[in-house]
N, C-alpha and C positions, 0 to 999 in steps of 0.2 A: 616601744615602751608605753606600759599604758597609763597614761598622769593621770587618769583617774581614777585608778586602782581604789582610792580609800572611800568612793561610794558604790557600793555593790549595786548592777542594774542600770546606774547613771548616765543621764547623755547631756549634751551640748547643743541648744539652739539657740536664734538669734529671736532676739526679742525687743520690741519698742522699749522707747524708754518709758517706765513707769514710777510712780512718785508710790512709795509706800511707808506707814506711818515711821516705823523703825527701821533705820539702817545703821550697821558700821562700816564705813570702809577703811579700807587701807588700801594709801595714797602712795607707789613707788614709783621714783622719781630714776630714772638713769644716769649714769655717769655719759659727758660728751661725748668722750669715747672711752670703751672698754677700759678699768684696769687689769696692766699688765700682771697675772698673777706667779708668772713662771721663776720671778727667784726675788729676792728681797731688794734688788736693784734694781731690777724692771718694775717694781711697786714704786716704790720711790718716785723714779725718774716718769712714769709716765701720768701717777697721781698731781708733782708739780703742775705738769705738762698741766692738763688739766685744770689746773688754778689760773689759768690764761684764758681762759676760755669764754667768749663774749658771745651773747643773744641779746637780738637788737640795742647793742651799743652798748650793755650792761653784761657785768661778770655774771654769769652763771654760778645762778645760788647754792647748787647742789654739786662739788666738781667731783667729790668721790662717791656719789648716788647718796638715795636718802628713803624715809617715810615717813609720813603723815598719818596722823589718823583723823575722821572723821565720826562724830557720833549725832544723829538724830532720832531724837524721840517722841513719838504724837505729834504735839504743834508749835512744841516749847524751840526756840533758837537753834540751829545745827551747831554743836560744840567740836572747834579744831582744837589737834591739840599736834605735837611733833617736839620730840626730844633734838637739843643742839648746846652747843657750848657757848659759853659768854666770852669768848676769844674767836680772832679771827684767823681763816685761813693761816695771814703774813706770821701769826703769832707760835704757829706749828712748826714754821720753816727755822723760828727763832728757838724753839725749844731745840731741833738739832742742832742749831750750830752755834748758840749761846750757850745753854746750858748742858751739853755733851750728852745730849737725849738720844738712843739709839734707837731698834724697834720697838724699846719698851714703851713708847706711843703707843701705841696700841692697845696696850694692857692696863696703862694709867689714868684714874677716873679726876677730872678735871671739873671747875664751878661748870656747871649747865642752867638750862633755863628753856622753857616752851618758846616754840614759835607762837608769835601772836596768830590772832585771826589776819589781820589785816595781811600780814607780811604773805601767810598763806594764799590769801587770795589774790594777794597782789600778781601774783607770779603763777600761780595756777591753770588763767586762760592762755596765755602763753605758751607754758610748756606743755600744754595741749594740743595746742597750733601746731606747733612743732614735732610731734611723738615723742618726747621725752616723758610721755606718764601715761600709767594703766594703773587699773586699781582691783582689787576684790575687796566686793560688797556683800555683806549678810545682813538677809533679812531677818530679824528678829520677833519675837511676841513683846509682849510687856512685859513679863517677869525678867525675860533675859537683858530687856531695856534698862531696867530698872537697875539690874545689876552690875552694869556698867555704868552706868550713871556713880552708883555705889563709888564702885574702884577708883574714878577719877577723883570725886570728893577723899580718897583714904588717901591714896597717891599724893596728895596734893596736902593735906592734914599732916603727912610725916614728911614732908619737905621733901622728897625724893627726885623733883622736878632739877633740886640744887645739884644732882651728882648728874654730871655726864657721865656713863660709866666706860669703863676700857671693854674690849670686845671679850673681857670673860665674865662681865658684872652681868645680874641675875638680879631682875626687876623683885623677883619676890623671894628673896635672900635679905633685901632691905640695900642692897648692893649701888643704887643706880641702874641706870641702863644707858644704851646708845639708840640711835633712832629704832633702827629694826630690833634693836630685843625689846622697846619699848613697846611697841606696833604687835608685835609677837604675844607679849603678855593680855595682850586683851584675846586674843585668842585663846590662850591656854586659861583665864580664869573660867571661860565660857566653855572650857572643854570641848571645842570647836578643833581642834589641832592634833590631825591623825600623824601618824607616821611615815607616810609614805606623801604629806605635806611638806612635813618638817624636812625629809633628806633632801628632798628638791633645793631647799630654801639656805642651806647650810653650805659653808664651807671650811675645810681642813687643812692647815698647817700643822708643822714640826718646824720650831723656829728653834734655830741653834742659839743656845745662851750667850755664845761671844757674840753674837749683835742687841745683845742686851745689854742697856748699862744698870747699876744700881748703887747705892750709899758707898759703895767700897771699888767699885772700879767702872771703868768704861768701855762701852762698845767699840771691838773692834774696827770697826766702819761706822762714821761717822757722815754727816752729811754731804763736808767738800767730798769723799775718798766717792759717794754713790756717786755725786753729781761729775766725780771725774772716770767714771766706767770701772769704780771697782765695786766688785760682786761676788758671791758665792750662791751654792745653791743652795735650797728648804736644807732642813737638818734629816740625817737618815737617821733611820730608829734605831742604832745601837750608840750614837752620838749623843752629848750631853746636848740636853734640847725641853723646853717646855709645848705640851700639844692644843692646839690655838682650835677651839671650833668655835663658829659663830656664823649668824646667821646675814645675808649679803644681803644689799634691797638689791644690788642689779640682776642676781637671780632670782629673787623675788618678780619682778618684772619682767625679765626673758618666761618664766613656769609661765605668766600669766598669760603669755602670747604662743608658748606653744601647744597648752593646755587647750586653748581658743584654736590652733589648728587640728588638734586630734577630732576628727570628727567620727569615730568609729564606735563609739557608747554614748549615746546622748540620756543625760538621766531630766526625770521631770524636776529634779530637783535644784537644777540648776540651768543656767542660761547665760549669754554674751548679751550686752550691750554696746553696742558699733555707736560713735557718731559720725553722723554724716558728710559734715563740714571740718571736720577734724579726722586726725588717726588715733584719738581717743578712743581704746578699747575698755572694757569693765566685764571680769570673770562676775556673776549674781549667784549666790548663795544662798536658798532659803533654809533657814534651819530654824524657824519657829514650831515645826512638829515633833523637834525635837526637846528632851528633858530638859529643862534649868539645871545648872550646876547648882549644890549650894555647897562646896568643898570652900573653906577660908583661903581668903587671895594669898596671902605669905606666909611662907616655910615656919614664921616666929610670933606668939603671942605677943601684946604691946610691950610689955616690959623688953623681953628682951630686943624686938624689935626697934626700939627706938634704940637701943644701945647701939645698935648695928648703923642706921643712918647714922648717928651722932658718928662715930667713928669713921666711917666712912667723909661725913662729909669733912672731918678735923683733918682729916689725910689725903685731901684731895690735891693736887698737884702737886707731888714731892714724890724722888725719886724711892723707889721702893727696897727694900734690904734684901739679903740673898733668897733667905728663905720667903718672904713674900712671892718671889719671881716663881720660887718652885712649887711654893707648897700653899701657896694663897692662904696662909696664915692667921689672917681674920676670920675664914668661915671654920678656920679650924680650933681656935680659941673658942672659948666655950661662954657666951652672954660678952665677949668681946673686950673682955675685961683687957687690959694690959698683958702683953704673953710672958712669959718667965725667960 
């Protein structure tokens, strides 16, 4: 397969580390171990599993994988930034078996908040040490700098930082996001984001609606029933089911490394950064010969755009109504007004 189909001509070499004025990276983190993604029980049980999980004598920050981003420009401070939630781990285990939470986790957008810097770097050298983390770095000119610079100041201006999103919210819907669609959208404002990126980086469920709960009933499988081996499989597509894509950092992170094995096209435009002392890899990206985007970052002018955070963030952790579940009924209301 050839993962680097979406630059025509392109190869792969190893290259010293170099300091250049502009960079973004993105920062994917791994899960401990693999989640189980083969049926809704083996998610469950092996994603807990994972919340046990200790590096040097500390829980492991990241137990269902993660991303980070990274922005540097000229001389000014490297700005971290990394979407997460103002709840912890213990507090996910409580929404299934307190409040009769079923998969609908997943889909439900919760108070979020940035990783600080500090917390980032805290853990950073470490999970380096270890190979839990690879990144892809783009190097930028200044306009493209500048542009991101931009988006973080807008991002952060319509509060959007407040919404953890569920794995279907859309950074620039006004929706929230999760780490990796947050990560993802500095990508796509910079139109940076081929196709044959994105399938890499994605994955696809058909989640049957009886593992969802909502205002008016609950999921069949609840948390004791996963944690006692009961299970069923994905939903097939002639079954009542809603279709789940979203983008994974632990594929994010495996692309990076197998991307860094293909060694069959090497393009000048790109290159691997190895460290030495570490199993820190870094796919390098230059795309500063390439155009500035100047397409506006969200799908919605401010008016109605701020309608869309406002509501979102009003409706953040509370179980969702039926048609929510189906038909994601806020992007389908129109300036997000109250639905009829």
């Amino acid at each position: 397969m050839k993962l680097l189909a979406f630059v025509v001509g392109l190869c792969i070499g190893v290259s010293s580390s170099k300091a250049f004025a502009n960079e973004l990276e993105l920062i994917f983190y791994r899960a401990p171990k693999p989640i189980n993604w083969t049926t809704p029980g083996n998610l469950v049980r092996s994603s807990l599993k994972n919340m046990r999980f200790r590096v040097n004598g500390r829980l492991y920050p990241h137990s269902i994988s993660h991303v980070n981003v990274r922005l540097q420009c000229g001389n000014e401070p490297s700005i971290y930034r990394g979407m997460t939630n103002t709840k912890s781990d213990a507090s996910y285990v409580w929404d299934f078996l307190g409040k009769g939470l079923g998969l609908d986790v997943l889909i439900i957008n919760v108070p979020g908040r940035f990783y600080t810097e500090e917390q980032i770097l805290h853990w950073l050298p470490t999970l380096k040490a270890k190979g839990y983390v690879r990144s892809l770095k783009l190097i930028l000119n200044d306009d493209q700098c500048a542009r991101v610079q931009r988006y973080i100041k807008l991002y952060e201006e319509l509060r959007l930082e407040r919404i953890y999103g569920g794995l279907r919210s859309t950074a620039h819907y006004g929706q929230g996001a999760g780490c990796a669609a947050y990560a993802v959208s500095f990508l796509q404002i910079l139109d940076f984001f081929p196709e044959s990126m994105d399938k890499h980086w994605r994955r696809k469920l058909l989640i049957p609606l009886e593992l969802l709960s909502s205002q008016t009933r609950s999921a069949r499988i609840g948390f004791f029933g996963y944690l006692r081996g009961k299970d069923r499989a994905w939903a097939s597509p002639n079954e009542k089911h809603i279709p789940l894509e979203f983008w994974d950092p632990e594929l994010m992170y495996n692309w990076v490394g197998n991307v860094i094995k293909d060694k069959k096209n090497f393009p000048p435009h790109m290159w691997t950064e190895k460290d030495p002392k570490t199993p820190f890899q870094s796919l390098v990206w230059d795309v500063r010969s390439y155009p500035t985007s100047t397409k506006y970052f969200f799908a919605y002018r401010r008016g109605t755009l701020d309608n869309t955070v406002d509501y979102h963030i009003r409706n953040r952790n509370r179980l969702m109504t039926d048609e929510e579940i189906v038909n994601q009924s806020p992007r389908k209301c129109r300036l997000f007004q109250p639905c009829p």
